[in-house]
C-alpha positions in Angstrom: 33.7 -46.4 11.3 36.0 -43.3 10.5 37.3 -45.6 7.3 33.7 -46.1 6.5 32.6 -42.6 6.7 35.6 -41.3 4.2 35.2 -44.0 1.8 31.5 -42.4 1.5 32.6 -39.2 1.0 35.0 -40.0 -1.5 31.7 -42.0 -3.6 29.9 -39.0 -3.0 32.3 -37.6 -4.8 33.2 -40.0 -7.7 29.9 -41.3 -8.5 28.8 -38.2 -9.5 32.1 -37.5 -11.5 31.4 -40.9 -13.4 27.5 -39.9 -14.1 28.8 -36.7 -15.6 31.6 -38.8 -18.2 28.9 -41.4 -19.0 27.2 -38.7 -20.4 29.3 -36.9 -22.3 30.3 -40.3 -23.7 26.6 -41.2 -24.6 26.5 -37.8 -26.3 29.6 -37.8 -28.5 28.7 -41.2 -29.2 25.1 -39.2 -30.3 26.7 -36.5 -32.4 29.3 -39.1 -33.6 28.8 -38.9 -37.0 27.7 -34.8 -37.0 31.4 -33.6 -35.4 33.1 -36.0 -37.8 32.0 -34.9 -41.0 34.0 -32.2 -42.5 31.7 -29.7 -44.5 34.1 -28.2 -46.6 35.1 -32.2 -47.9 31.1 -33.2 -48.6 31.0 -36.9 -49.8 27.2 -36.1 -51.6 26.9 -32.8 -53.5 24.8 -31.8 -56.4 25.7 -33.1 -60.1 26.2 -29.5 -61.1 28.9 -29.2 -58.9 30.4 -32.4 -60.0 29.9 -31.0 -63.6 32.0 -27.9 -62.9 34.8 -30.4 -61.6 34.7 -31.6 -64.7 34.6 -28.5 -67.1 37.8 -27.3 -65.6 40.1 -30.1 -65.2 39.2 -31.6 -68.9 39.9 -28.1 -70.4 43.0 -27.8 -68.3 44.6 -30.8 -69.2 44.1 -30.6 -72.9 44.7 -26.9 -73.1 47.1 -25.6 -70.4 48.6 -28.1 -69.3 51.6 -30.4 -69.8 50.6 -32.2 -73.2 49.9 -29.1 -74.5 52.9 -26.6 -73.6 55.7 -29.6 -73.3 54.2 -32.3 -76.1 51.9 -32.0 -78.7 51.2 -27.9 -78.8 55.3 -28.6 -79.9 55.0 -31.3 -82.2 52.6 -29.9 -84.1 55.0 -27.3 -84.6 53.2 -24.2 -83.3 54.7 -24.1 -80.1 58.5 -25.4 -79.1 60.7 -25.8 -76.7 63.6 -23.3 -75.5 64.7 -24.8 -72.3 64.6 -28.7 -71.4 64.1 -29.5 -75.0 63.8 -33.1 -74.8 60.5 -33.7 -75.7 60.3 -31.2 -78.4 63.1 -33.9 -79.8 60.2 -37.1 -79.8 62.1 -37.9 -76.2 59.6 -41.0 -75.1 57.9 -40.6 -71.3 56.1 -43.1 -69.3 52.6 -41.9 -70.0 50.7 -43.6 -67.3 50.0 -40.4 -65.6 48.4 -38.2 -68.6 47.0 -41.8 -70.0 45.3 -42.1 -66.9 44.5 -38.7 -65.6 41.3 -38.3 -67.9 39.7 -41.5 -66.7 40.5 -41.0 -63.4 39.5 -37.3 -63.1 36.9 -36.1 -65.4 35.3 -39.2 -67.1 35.1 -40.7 -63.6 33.2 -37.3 -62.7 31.1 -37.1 -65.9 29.9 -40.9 -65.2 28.9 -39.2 -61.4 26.8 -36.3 -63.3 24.8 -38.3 -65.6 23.9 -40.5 -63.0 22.9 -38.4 -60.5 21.5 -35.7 -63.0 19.3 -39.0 -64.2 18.1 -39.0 -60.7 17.7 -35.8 -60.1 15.7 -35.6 -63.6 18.1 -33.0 -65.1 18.0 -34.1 -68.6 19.7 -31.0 -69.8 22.8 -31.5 -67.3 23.1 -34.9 -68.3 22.8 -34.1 -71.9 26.2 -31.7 -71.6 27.6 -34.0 -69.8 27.1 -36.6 -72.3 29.0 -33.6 -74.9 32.0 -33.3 -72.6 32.1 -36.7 -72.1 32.5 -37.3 -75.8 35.4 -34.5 -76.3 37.4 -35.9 -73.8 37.0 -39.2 -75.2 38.0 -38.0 -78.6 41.1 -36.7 -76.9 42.3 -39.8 -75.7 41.5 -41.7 -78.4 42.9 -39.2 -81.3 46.5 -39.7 -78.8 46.4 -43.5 -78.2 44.2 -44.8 -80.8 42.2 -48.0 -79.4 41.6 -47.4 -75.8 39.3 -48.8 -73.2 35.8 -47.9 -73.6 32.8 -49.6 -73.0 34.3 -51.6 -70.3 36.1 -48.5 -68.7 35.0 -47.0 -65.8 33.3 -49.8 -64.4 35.2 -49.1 -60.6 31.4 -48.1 -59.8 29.8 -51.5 -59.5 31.2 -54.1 -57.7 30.9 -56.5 -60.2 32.7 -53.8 -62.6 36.2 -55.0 -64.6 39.1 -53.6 -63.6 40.9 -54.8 -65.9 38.9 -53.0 -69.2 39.0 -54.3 -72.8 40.7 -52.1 -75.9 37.7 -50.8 -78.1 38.3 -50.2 -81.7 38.7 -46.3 -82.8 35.9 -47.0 -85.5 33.5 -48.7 -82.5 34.3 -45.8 -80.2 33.6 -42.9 -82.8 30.4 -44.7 -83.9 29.4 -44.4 -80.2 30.4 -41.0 -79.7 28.3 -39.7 -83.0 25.7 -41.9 -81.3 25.9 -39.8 -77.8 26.2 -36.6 -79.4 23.1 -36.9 -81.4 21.2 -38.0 -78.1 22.4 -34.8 -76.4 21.1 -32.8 -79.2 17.8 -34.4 -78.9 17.7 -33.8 -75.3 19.1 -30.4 -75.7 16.6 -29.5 -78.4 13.4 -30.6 -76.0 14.6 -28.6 -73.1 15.6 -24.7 -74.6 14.1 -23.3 -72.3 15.9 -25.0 -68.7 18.7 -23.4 -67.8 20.4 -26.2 -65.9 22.8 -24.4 -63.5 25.2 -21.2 -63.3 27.7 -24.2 -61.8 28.4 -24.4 -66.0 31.6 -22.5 -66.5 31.3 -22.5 -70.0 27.6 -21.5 -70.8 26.1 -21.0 -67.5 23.7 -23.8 -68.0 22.3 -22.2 -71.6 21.4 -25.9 -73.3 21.0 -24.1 -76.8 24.6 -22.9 -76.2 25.5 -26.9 -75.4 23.4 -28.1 -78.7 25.5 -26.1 -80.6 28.4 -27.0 -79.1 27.3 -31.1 -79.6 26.6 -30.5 -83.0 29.9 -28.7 -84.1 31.7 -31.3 -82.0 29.7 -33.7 -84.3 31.5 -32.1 -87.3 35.0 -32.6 -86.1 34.3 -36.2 -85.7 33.3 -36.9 -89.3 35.2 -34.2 -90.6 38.3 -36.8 -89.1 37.8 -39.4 -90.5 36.3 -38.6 -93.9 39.7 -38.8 -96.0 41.5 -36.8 -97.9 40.9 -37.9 -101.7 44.0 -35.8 -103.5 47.0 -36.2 -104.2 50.2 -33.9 -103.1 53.7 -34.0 -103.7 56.4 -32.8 -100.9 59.6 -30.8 -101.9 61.6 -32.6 -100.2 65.2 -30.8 -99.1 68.0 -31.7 -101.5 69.4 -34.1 -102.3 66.3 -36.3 -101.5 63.4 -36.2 -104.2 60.3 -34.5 -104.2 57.7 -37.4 -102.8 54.4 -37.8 -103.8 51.8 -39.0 -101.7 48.2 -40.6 -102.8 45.1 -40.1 -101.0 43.5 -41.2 -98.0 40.2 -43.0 -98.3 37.6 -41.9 -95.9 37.7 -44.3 -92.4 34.0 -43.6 -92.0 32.3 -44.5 -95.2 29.3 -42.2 -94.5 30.8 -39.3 -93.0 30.2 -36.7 -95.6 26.4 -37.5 -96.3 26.2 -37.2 -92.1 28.0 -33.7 -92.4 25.6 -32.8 -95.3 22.9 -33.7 -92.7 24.1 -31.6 -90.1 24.6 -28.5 -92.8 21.2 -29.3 -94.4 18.9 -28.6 -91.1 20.5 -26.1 -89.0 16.8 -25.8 -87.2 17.6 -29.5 -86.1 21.0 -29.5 -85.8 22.1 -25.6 -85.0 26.4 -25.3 -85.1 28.1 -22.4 -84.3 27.2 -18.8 -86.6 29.4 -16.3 -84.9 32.3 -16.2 -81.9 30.1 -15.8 -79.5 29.1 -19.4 -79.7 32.9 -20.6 -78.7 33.5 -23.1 -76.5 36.4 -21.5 -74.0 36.9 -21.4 -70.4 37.6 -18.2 -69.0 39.3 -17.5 -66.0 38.0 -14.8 -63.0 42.2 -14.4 -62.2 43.8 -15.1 -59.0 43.3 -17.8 -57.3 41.6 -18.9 -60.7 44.6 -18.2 -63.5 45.1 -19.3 -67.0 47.0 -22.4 -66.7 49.3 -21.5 -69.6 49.9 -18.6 -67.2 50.6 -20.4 -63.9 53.1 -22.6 -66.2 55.2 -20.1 -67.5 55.1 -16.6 -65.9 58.0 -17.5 -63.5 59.7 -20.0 -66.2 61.1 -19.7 -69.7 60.4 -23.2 -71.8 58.1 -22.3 -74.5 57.9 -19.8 -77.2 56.7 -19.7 -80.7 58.4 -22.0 -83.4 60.3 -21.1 -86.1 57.5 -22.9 -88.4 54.8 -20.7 -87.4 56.4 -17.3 -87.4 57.8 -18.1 -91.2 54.4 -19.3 -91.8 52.8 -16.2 -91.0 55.8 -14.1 -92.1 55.1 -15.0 -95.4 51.6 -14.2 -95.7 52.0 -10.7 -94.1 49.4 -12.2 -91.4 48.9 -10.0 -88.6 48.2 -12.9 -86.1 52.1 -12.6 -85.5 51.4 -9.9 -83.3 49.1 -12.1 -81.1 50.7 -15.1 -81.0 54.3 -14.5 -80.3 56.4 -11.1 -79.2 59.0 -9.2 -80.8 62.3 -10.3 -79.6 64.3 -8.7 -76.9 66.6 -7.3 -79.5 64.3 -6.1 -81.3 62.5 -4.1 -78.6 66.1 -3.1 -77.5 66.8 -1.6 -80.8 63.9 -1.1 -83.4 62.6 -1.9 -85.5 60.9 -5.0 -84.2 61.0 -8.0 -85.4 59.5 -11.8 -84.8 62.0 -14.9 -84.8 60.7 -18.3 -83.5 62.9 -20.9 -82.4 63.3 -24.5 -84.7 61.8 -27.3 -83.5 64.0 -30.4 -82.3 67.2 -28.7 -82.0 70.2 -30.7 -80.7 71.5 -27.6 -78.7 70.4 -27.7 -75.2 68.8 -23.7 -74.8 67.8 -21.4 -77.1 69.4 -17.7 -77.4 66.5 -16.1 -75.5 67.1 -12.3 -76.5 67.2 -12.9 -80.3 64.1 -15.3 -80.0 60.2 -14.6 -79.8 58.6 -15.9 -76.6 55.0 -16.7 -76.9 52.3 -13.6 -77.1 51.2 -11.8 -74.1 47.7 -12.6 -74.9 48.6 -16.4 -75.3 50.6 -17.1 -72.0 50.9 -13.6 -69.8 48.0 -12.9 -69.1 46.1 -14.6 -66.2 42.4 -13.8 -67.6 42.7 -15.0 -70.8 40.6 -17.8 -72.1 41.2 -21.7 -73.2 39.2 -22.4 -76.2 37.7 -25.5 -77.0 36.6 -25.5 -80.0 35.6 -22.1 -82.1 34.2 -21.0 -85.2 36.9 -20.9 -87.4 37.7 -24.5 -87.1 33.6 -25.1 -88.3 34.2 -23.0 -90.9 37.2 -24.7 -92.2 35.6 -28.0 -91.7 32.8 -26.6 -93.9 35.2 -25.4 -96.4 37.1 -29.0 -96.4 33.6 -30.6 -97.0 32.3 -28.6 -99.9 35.6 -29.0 -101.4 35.3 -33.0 -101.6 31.6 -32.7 -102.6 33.0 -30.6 -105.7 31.0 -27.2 -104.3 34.1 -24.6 -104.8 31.7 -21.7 -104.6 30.9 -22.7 -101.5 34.1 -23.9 -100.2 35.8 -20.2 -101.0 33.1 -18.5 -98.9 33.5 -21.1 -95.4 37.7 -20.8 -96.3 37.5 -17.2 -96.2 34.9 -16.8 -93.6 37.0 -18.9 -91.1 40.0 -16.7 -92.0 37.9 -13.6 -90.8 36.7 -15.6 -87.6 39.9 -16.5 -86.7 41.1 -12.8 -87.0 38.2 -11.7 -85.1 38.4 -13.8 -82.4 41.8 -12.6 -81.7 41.0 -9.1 -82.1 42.3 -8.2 -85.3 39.0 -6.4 -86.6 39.0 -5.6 -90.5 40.0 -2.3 -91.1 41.1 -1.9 -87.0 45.0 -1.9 -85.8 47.3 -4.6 -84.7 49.3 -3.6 -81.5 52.3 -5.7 -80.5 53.1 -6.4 -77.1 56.2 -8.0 -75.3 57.2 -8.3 -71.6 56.0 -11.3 -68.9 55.4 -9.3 -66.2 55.2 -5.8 -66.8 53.1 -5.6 -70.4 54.1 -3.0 -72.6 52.0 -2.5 -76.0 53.0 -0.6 -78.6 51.4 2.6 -79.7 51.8 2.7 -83.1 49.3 0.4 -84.7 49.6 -2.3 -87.5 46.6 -1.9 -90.3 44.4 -5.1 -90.3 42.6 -5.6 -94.0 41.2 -8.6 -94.5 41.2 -8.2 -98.5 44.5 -7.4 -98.7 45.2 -10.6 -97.1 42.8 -12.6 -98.7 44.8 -11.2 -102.0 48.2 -12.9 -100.8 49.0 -15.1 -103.4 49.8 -17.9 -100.6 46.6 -16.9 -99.3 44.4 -16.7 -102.1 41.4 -19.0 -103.5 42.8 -20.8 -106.3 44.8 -23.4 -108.0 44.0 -27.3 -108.1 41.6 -28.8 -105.9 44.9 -30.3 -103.4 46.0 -27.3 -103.2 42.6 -25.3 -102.4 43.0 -28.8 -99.9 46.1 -27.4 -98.7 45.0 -23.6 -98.1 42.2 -24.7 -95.7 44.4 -27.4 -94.2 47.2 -24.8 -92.9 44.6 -21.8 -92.4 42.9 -24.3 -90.0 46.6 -25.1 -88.0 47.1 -21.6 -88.0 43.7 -20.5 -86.1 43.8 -23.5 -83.6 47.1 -22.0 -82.1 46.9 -22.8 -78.6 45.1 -26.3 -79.2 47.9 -28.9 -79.7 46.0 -31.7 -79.5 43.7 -31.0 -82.1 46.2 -29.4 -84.2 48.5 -32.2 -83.6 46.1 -34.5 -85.1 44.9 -32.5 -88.0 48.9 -32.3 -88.9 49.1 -36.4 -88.9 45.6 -36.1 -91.1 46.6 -34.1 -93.7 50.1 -33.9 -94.3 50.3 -29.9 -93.6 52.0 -27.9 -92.9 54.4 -29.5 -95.3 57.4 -28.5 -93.7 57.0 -31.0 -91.0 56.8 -33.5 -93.3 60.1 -32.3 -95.6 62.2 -32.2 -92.8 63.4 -34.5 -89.7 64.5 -32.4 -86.1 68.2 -31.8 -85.8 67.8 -33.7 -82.2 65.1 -36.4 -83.1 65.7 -39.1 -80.4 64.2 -41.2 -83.0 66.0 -40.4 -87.1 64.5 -41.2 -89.8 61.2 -41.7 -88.6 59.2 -38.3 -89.1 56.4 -37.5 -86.7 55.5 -40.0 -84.3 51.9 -40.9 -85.0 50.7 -42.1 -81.8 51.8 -41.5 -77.8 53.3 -45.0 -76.4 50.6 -46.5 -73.9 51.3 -46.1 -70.5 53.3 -48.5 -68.4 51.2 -48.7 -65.8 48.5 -50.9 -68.2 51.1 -53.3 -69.6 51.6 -54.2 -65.5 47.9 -54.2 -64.6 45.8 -54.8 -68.1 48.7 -56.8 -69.8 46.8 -59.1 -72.0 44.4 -56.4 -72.8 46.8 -53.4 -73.8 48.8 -56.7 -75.8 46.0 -57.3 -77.8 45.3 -53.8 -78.3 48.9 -53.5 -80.1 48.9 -56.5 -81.9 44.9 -55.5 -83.7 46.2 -52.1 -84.3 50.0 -53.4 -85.6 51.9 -51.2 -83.0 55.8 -51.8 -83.5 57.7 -53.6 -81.1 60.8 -51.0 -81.9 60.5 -46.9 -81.2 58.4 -47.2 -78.3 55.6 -47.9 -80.6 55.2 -44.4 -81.7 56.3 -44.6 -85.4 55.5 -46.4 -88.1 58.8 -47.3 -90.5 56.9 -47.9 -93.4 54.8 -45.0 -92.5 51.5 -46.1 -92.8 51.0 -49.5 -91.2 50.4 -48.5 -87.5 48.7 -45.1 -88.2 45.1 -44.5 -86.2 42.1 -45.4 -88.3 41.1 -42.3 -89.6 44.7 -41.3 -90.7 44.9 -43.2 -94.3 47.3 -41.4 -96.2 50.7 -41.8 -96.2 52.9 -39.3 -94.7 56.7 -39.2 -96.1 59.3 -39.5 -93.6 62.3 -37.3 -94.1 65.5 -37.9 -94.1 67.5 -34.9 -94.0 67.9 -32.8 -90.7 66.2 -29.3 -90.8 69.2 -26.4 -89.9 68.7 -23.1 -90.5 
């Protein structure tokens, strides 16, 4: 009986105990779901929010990140390496990362936005998506030539490839014209939507995105619409001087779509002033300049030697933005700007006699990424009227993007230019520089004149000079048209490659010929990529270029040492 009573007590006591877990259990089991959801990592947000993803990581990649500052914003010669040279030399990387990242990233997250903004009945979202979509395909294609296209990003569905076919350049710039004129249409039937303050660039403005789609139109045809002269390169001694004939337009129809465009600005409106820039601009810490983040605890980059005795020559006063005065020169006046030569086979550069980049350029954590800007319209403008024989109107879009590109980095006609050195503690100058726009214009390597290749030539180099900071696109207008010439009339002192000029293409990445072999195979072998170099030359120099490069570029064979 006693054993009997305490076993009773002791249920009393459990059974209760139990009830009380099963409970607990039956409500965590209830709120399973709710406690194990994080909602700072949301798995479904709004396609704005997707979009401003997006905006920023495509404009990072392509602006401040590594193929600008260590590839391309160096091998187009604005830009060059001072420390860990390599690259600046043509040193081949296993691309599979940067090859990959765009897909991966923001054409993965674009695909997201016009989707859900389709749903959500956004047409205006999905219309600037469709415009960022196409830049940053024209990025990847302009690097790599034939890439996948319309069989990439097909991970969605699960009867999607995963293993994607190479699209022709010529295919995938048809399509791209094709989306861009869609986005205008939608853009043009919904003025009056703002689509979300989530847009970093416009804050949702769709007249600010139909400009942007239509100028973005423009650099597409302006690409591949050829360059019909002739030019002859002085080559150094004791080579010959080699002339080189003209590149017939990829796109047969380009110029009568860019007279189009120009034709009916009410239905197709392009940028008219600076404020209409595409750029990405940065609030500052946590949210800095990415050129910034790179380089204000590091030395690698500064201004190239090409650029500063570009602008040296013409009396231009963008020297004072885009590079500083060296050490030395600040140490004991007056001061002076000396870039660094590309490719050299030294392993540093002799920082206190050389110009690092400028402080508004790469030390300063506000300042903006552009896109795409007026002065490159205007140029494009100016290239066009020149083929279509209008030189009246060529002179005004040549010197109007000259004045654009001044403006847009401050140097106002008739205002001061104020030099500035330092990387962390900025110190500006206060005696000013005069800024005169018709002094300038007077320059005799400045001024309207001459033969129609070299009126070519003039808008050609003005147009390098004002996209300094966009490698990419500079990089590719360089293979285009041949300028400046002194990349052409000289090979790098440390070219892991001699003899072979400018590489005209990036080496696919790895990473495809292990999981897209036959396809990235194919892609070579329709495009008549070497075997030799990596694939990134061509040793005739014209076989394996992209589509819309058709001229012939020379390829030097005497080493550039100053």
């Amino acid at each position: 009986m006693i054993l009997i009573m305490k076993y009773l007590n002791i249920t009393k006591k459990i059974i209760p105990g139990l009830l009380l877990i099963v409970g607990l259990l039956s409500s965590c089991t209830k709120d399973y779901k709710k406690i194990n959801t994080n909602p700072n990592n949301p798995v479904v947000v709004p396609a704005i929010d997707v979009f401003t993803n997006a905006e920023q990581t495509s404009i990072s990649r392509q602006l401040g990140g590594w193929i600008q500052h260590t590839y391309l914003g160096v091998w187009c010669q604005q830009w060059c390496k001072v420390q860990y040279i390599d690259e600046d030399r043509y040193m081949p990387r296993d691309m599979s990362g940067e090859f990959q990242a765009s897909y991966i990233n923001e054409l993965k997250n674009l695909t997201i936005v016009i989707a859900k903004g389709t749903a959500e009945k956004n047409d205006a979202l999905v219309a600037a998506a469709k415009v960022l979509r196409a830049w940053s395909f024209m990025y990847v294609t302009d690097v790599w030539g034939d890439i996948p296209y319309s069989q990439a990003l097909q991970g969605f569905s699960i009867t999607g490839t995963l293993t994607p076919a190479y699209d022709t350049q010529a295919s995938i710039y048809a399509d791209l014209l094709v989306q861009l004129e869609d986005a205008n249409t939608a853009l043009g039937a919904t003025t009056s939507t703002n689509f979300g303050a989530g847009d970093l660039i416009f804050g949702g403005d769709p007249i600010a995105w139909r400009k942007f789609a239509n100028s973005l139109k423009l650099r597409l045809l302006n690409r591949a619409a050829g360059t019909p002269w002739t030019f002859t390169y002085n080559m150094v001694a004791p080579q010959e001087p080699v002339t080189t004939t003209p590149g017939a337009a990829a796109l047969s129809d380009a110029d009568a779509q860019i007279a189009a465009i120009l034709a009916d600005p009410a239905t197709y409106p392009i940028f008219e002033s600076n404020d209409d820039n595409v750029k990405l601009i940065f609030p500052g810490l946590p949210y800095r300049n990415d050129i910034f983040n790179a380089l204000y605890t590091r030395t690698d980059q500064a201004i190239s030697e090409t650029m500063v005795n570009w602008l040296k020559a013409r009396t231009d006063p963008r020297i004072y933005i885009y590079g500083q005065p060296t050490p030395n020169s600040v140490a004991t006046p007056p001061l002076d700007y000396v870039g660094f030569q590309n490719g050299r086979g030294i392993t540093s550069a002799p920082f206190p006699a050389v110009s690092l980049l400028g402080t508004k350029i790469a030390y300063n954590e506000k300042a903006p990424l552009y896109v795409l800007c007026l002065d490159e319209v205007e140029f494009i403008k100016a290239e066009y009227y020149k083929r279509v024989g209008n030189d009246a109107a060529a002179k005004t879009a040549y010197e109007a993007g000259i004045a654009a590109s001044m403006e847009r980095w401050g140097l106002i006609d008739g205002g001061n230019a104020f030099p500035s050195w330092g990387k962390t503690s900025i110190t500006t100058s206060t005696v000013g520089i005069p800024v005169d726009y018709t002094a300038y214009l007077a320059n005799p390597l400045v001024a309207w004149g001459g033969t129609d290749s070299h009126k070519f030539q003039l808008i050609c180099e003005q147009r390098w000079a004002g996209m300094y900071g966009q490698g990419v696109q500079a990089y590719c207008e360089v293979r285009r048209t041949g300028f400046p010439e002194r990349i052409f009339e000289y090979k790098l002192e440390g070219a892991y490659y001699p003899n072979l000029g400018l590489p005209i293409r990036l080496q696919y990445a790895l990473s495809e010929d292990t999981y897209n072999t036959n396809n990235v195979a194919a892609a070579r072998t329709a495009q008549n990529i070497e075997s030799i170099n990596e694939g990134m030359f061509s040793t005739n120099g014209i076989t394996s270029q992209l589509w819309w490069n058709t001229r012939k570029n020379p390829i030097p064979t005497q080493t550039d040492v100053h």
